[in-house]
py3Dmol code that shows the C-alpha trace and the ligand (Angstrom):
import py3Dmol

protein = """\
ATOM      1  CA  UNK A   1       0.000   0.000   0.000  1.00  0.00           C
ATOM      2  CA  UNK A   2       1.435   3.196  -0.839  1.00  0.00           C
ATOM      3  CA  UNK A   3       2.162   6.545   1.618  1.00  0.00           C
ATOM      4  CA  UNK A   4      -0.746   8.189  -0.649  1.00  0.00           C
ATOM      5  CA  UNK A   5      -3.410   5.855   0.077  1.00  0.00           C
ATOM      6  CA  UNK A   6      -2.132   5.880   3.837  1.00  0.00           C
ATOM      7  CA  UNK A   7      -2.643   9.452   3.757  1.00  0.00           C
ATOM      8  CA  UNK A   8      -5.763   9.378   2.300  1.00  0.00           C
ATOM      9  CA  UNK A   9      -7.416   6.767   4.442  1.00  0.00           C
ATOM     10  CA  UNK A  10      -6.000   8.759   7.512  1.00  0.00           C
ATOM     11  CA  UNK A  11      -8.019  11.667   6.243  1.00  0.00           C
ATOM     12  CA  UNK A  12     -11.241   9.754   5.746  1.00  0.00           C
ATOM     13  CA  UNK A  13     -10.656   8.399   8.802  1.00  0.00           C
ATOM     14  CA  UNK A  14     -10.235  11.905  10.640  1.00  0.00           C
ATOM     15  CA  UNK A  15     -13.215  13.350   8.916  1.00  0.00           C
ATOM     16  CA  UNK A  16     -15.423   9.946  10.271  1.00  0.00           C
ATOM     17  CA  UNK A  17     -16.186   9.100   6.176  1.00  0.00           C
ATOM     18  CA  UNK A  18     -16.461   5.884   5.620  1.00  0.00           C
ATOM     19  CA  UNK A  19     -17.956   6.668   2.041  1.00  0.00           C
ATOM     20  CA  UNK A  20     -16.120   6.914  -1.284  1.00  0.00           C
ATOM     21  CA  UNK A  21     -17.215  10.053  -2.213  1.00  0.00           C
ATOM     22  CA  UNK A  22     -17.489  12.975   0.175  1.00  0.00           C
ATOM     23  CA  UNK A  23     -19.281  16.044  -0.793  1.00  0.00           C
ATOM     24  CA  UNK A  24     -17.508  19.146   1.198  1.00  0.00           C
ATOM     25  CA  UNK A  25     -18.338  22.544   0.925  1.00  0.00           C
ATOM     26  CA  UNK A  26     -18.979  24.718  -2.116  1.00  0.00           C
ATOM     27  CA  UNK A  27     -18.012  28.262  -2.310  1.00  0.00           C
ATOM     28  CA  UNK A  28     -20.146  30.721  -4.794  1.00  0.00           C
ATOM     29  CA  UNK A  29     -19.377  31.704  -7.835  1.00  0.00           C
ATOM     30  CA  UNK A  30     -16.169  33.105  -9.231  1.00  0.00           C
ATOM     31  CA  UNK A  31     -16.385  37.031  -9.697  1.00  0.00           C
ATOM     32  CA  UNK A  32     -12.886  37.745 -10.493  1.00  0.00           C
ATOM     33  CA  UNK A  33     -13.414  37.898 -14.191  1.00  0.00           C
ATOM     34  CA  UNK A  34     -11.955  35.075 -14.864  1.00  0.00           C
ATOM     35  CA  UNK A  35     -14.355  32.406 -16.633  1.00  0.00           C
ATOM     36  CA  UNK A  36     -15.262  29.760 -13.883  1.00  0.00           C
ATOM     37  CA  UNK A  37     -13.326  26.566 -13.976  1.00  0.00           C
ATOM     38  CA  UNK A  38     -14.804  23.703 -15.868  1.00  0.00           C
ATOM     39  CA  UNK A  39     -16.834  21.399 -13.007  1.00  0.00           C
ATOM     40  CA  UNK A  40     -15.474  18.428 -12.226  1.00  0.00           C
ATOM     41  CA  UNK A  41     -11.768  18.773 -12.712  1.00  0.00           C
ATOM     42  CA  UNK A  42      -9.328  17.846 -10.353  1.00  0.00           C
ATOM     43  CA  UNK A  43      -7.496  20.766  -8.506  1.00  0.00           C
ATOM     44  CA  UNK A  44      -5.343  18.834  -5.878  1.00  0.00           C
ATOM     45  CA  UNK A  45      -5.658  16.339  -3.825  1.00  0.00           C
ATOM     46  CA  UNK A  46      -7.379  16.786   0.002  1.00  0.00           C
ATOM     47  CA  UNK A  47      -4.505  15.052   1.343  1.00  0.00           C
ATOM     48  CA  UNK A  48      -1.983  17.729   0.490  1.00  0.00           C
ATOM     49  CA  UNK A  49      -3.996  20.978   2.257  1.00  0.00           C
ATOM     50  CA  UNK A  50      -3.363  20.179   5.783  1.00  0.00           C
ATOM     51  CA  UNK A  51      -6.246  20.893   8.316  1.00  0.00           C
ATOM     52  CA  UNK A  52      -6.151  24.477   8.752  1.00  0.00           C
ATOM     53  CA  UNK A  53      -4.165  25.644   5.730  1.00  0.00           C
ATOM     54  CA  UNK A  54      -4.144  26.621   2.398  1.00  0.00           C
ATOM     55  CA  UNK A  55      -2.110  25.841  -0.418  1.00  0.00           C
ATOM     56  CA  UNK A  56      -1.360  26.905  -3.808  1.00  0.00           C
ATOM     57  CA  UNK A  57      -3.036  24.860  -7.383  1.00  0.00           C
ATOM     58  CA  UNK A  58      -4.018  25.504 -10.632  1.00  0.00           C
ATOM     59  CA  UNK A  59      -7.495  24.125 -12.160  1.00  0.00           C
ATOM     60  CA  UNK A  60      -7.201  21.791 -15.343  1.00  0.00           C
ATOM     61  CA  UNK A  61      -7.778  25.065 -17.487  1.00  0.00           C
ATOM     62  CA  UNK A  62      -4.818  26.484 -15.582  1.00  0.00           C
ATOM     63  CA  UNK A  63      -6.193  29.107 -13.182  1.00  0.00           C
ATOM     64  CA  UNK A  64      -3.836  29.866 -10.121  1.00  0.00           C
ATOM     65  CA  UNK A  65      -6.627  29.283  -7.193  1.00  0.00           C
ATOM     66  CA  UNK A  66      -5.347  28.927  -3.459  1.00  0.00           C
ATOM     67  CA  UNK A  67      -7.282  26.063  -1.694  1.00  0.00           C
ATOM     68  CA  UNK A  68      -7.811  25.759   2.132  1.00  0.00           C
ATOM     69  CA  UNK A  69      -9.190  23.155   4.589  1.00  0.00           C
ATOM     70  CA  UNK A  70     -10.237  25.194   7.735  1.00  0.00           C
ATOM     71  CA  UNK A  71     -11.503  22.216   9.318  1.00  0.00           C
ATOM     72  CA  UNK A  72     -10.931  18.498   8.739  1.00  0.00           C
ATOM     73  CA  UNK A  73     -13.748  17.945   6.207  1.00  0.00           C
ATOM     74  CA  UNK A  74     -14.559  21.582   4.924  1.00  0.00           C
ATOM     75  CA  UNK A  75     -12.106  22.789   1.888  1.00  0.00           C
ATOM     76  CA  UNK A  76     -12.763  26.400   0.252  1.00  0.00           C
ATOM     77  CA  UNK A  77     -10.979  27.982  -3.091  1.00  0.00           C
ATOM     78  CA  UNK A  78     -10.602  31.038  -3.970  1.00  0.00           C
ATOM     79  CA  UNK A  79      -8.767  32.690  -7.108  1.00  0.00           C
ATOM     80  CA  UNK A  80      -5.222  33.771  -6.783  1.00  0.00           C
ATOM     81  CA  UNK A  81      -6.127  36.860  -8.927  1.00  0.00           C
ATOM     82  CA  UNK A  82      -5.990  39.932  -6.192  1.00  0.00           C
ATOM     83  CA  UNK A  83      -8.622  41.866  -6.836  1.00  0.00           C
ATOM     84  CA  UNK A  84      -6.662  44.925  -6.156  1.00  0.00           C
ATOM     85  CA  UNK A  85      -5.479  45.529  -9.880  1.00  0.00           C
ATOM     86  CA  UNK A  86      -5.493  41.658 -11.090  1.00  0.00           C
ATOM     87  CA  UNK A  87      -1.634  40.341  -9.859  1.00  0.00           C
ATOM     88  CA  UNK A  88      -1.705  36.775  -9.056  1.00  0.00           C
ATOM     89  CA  UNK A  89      -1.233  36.832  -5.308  1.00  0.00           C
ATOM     90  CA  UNK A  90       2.059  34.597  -3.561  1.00  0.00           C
ATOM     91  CA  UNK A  91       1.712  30.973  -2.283  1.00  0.00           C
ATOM     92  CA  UNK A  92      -0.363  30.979   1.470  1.00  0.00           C
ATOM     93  CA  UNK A  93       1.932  31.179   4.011  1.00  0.00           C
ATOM     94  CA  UNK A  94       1.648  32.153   8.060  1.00  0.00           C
ATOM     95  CA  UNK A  95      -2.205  31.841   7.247  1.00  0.00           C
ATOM     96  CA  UNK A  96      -1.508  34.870   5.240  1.00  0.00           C
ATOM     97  CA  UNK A  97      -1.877  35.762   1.324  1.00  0.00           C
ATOM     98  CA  UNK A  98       0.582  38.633   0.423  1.00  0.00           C
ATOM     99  CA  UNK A  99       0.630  40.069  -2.957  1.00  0.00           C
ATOM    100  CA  UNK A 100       3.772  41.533  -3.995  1.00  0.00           C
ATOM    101  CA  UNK A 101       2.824  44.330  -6.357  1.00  0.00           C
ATOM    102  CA  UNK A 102       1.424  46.967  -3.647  1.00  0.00           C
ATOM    103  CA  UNK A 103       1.077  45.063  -0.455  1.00  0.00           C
ATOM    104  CA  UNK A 104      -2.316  43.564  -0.620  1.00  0.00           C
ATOM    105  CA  UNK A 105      -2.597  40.626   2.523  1.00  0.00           C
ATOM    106  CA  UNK A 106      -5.558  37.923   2.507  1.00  0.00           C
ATOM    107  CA  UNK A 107      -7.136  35.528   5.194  1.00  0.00           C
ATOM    108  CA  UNK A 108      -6.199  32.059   3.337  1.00  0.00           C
ATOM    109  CA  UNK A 109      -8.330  30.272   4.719  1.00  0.00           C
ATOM    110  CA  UNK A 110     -11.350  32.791   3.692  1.00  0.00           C
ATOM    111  CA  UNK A 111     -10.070  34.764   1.588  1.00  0.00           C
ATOM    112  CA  UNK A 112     -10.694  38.051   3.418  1.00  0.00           C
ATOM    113  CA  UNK A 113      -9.003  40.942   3.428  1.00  0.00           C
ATOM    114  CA  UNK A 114      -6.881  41.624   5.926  1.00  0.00           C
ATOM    115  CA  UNK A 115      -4.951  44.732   4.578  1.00  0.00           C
ATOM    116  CA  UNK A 116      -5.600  46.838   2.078  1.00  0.00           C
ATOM    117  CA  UNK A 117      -4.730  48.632  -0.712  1.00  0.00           C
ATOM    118  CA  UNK A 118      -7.274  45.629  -1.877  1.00  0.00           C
ATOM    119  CA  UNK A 119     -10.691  46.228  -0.668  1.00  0.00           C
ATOM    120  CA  UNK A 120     -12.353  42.841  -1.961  1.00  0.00           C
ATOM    121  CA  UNK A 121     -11.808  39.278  -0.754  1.00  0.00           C
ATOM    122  CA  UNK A 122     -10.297  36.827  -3.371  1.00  0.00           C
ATOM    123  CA  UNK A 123     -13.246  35.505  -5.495  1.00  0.00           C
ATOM    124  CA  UNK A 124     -14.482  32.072  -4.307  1.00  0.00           C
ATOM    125  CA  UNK A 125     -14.466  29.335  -6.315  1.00  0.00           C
ATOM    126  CA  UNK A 126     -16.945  26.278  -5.957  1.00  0.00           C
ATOM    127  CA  UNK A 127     -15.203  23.099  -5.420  1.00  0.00           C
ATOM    128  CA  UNK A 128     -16.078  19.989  -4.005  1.00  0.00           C
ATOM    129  CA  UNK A 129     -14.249  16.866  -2.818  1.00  0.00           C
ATOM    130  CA  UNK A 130     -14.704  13.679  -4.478  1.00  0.00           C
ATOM    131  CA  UNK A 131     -12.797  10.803  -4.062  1.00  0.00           C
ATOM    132  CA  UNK A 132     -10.086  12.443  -1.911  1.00  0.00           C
ATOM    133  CA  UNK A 133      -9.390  14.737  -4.451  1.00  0.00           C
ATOM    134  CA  UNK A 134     -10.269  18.606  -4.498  1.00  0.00           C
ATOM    135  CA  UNK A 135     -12.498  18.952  -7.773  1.00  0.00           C
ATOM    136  CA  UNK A 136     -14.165  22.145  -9.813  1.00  0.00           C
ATOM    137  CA  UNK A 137     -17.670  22.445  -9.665  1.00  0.00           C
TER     138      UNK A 137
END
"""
ligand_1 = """\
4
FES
S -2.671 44.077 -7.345
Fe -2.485 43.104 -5.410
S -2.146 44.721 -4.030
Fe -2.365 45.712 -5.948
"""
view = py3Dmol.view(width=600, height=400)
view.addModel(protein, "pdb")
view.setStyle({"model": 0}, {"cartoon": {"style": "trace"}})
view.addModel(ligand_1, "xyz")
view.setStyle({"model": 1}, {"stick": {}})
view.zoomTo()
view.show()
C-alpha cells in the first residue's frame, strides 16, 4: 500500500467518512473575471492541504486558485487573482496571502481581506471533494 493511500485513508478516517465520495463545501461563484473553472476537474488532492491551511493549485484550465481546509472535512478555493489591480497573489503562508505588487494581505483560509490597498476578498471558487481529491464544480 502506498504513503498516498495511507494518507488518504487517515483523512477519511479523521473526517469519520467511511464513504467513497465525500461532498464538502462549495463556495459561490467566481467574480474575479476570470471564466469559472470547468466542473469536475481535479485541482489537488485533500490530502496535500493540511487541516487548517491553504495551499497553492491551478485548475485543469490552468487558473492559479489557493485552496484551504479550515476544518478536517470543509475545503474552500478562492482565485489567486488579487482583486486589487489583477496580480496573481504569492503561495499561502503564516495563514496569510501577500501580494507583492502593492502590499495587498488575505485571510487564506477565507479569503478576506486583511490589509488593504485591496478592498475585496479573493473571489471564491466552488469546489467539491470527491474521491479524496479537491475537484471544480
Ligand atoms: S494588485 Fe495586489 S495589491 Fe495591488
Amino acid at each position: 500500500m502506498t504513503a498516498e493511500l495511507h494518507s488518504r485513508r487517515a483523512v477519511l478516517a479523521a473526517t469519520g467518512a467511511t464513504a467513497a465520495t465525500v461532498t464538502l463545501a462549495a463556495c459561490g461563484s467566481d467574480d474575479s473575471g476570470q471564466a469559472a473553472p470547468k466542473p469536475g476537474g481535479k485541482v489537488i488532492a485533500l490530502a496535500e492541504v493540511p487541516v487548517g491551511q491553504a495551499k497553492s493549485a491551478k485548475t485543469p484550465d490552468g487558473q492559479n486558485v489557493i485552496v484551504a481546509q479550515p476544518a478536517a472535512g470543509s475545503v474552500s478555493c478562492f482565485s489567486a487573482v488579487c482583486t486589487h489591480q489583477g496580480c496573481t497573489v504569492n503561495p499561502p503562508a503564516n495563514g496569510q496571502v501577500h501580494c507583492a505588487c502593492h502590499g495587498s494581505i488575505f485571510d487564506a483560509l477565507t479569503g478576506a481581506v486583511v490589509n488593504g490597498p485591496a478592498s475585496e476578498p479573493l473571489a471564491k471558487v466552488t469546489v467539491k471533494v470527491e474521491n479524496g481529491e479537491v475537484v471544480t464544480g
